[in-house]
C-alpha positions as CSV (number, residue, x, y, z in Angstrom):
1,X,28.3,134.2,210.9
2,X,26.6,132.8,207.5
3,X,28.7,132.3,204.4
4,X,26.7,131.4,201.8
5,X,28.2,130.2,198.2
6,X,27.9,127.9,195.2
7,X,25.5,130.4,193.3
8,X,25.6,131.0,189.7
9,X,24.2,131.2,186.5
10,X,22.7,128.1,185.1
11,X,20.7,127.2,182.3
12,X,17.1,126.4,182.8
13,X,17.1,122.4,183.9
14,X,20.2,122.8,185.1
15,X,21.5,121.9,188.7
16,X,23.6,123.8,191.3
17,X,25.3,122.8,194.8
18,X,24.9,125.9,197.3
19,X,26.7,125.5,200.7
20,X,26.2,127.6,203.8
21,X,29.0,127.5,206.8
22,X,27.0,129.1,210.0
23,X,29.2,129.8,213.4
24,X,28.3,127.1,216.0
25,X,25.9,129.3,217.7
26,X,23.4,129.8,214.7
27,X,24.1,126.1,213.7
28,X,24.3,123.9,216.6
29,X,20.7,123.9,218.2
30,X,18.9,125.0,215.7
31,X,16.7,123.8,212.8
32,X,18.3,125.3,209.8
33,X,16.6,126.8,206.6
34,X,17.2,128.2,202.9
35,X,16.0,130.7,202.1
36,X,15.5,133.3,198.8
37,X,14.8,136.6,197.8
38,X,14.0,137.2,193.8
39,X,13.7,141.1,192.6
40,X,10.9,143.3,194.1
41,X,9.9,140.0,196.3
42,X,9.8,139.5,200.2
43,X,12.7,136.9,201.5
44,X,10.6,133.2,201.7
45,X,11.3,129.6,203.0
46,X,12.5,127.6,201.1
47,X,13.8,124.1,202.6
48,X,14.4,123.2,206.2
49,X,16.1,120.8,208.3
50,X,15.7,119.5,212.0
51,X,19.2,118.6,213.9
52,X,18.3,115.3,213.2
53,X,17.9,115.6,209.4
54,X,14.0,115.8,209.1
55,X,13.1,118.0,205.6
56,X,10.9,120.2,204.7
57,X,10.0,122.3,201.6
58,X,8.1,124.9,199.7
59,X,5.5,123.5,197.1
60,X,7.8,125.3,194.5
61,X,10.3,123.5,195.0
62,X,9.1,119.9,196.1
63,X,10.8,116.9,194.2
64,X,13.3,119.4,192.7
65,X,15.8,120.6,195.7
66,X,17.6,118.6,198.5
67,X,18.3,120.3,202.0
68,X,21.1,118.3,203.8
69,X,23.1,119.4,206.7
70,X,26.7,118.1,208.1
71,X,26.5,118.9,212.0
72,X,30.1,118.2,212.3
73,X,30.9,121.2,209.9
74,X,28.0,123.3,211.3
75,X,27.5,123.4,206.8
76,X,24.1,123.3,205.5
77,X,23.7,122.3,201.9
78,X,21.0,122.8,199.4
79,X,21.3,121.0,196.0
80,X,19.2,122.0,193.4
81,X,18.0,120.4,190.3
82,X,16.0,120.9,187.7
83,X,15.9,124.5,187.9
84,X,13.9,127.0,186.1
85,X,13.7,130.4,185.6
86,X,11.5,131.4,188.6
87,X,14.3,130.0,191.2
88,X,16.3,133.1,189.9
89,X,17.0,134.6,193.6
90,X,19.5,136.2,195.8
91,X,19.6,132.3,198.3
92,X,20.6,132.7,201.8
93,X,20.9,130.3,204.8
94,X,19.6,130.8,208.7
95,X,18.1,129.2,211.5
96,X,14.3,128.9,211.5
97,X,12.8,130.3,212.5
98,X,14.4,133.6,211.8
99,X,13.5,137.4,211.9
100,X,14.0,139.9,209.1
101,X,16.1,141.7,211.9
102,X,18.4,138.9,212.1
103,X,21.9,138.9,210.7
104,X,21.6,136.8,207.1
105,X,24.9,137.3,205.5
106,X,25.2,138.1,201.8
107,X,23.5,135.1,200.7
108,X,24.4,133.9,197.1
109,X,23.1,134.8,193.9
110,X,21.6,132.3,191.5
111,X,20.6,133.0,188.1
112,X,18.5,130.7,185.8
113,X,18.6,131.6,182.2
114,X,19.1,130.3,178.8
């Protein structure tokens, strides 16, 4: 199970707080990533997170988002700041690796505009 949520919409340079609850199965030994889908685009990486809370992130988004992870909660976090107009994107959370084929939830929408 993924429950994604905190989406919205936000004015450009604004900030947002998603969360994403995963069962202990998808959660527990995995590294853990956000990902995003924007209109007529493929689904891409966006952060990600080892068990032990190493990061990682897209060039887009460098200096910009946080990706944290509370492995008691199996709840992965990604805090957003600054945003602008091209972050506009259905987000979703999942392990990472993962497969198009894989369950991904609804994921949450976010919504950058003035």
């Amino acid at each position: 199970q993924l429950q994604a949520s905190g989406g919205g919409l936000v004015q450009p340079g604004g900030s947002l707080r998603l969360s994403c609850a995963a069962s202990g199965s998808i959660f527990r030994f995995n590294i853990m990533g956000w990902y995003r889908q924007a209109p007529g685009n493929q689904r891409e990486l966006v952060a990600r997170i080892t068990l032990r809370g190493s990061e990682n992130y897209a060039d887009s988004v460098k200096g910009r988002f946080t990706i944290s992870r509370d492995n008691a909660k199996n709840t992965v976090y990604l805090q957003m700041n600054s945003l602008k107009p091209e972050d506009t994107a259905v987000y979703y959370c999942n392990k990472f690796p993962a497969h198009p084929a894989n369950y991904w939830g609804q994921g949450t929408l976010v919504t950058v505009s003035s």
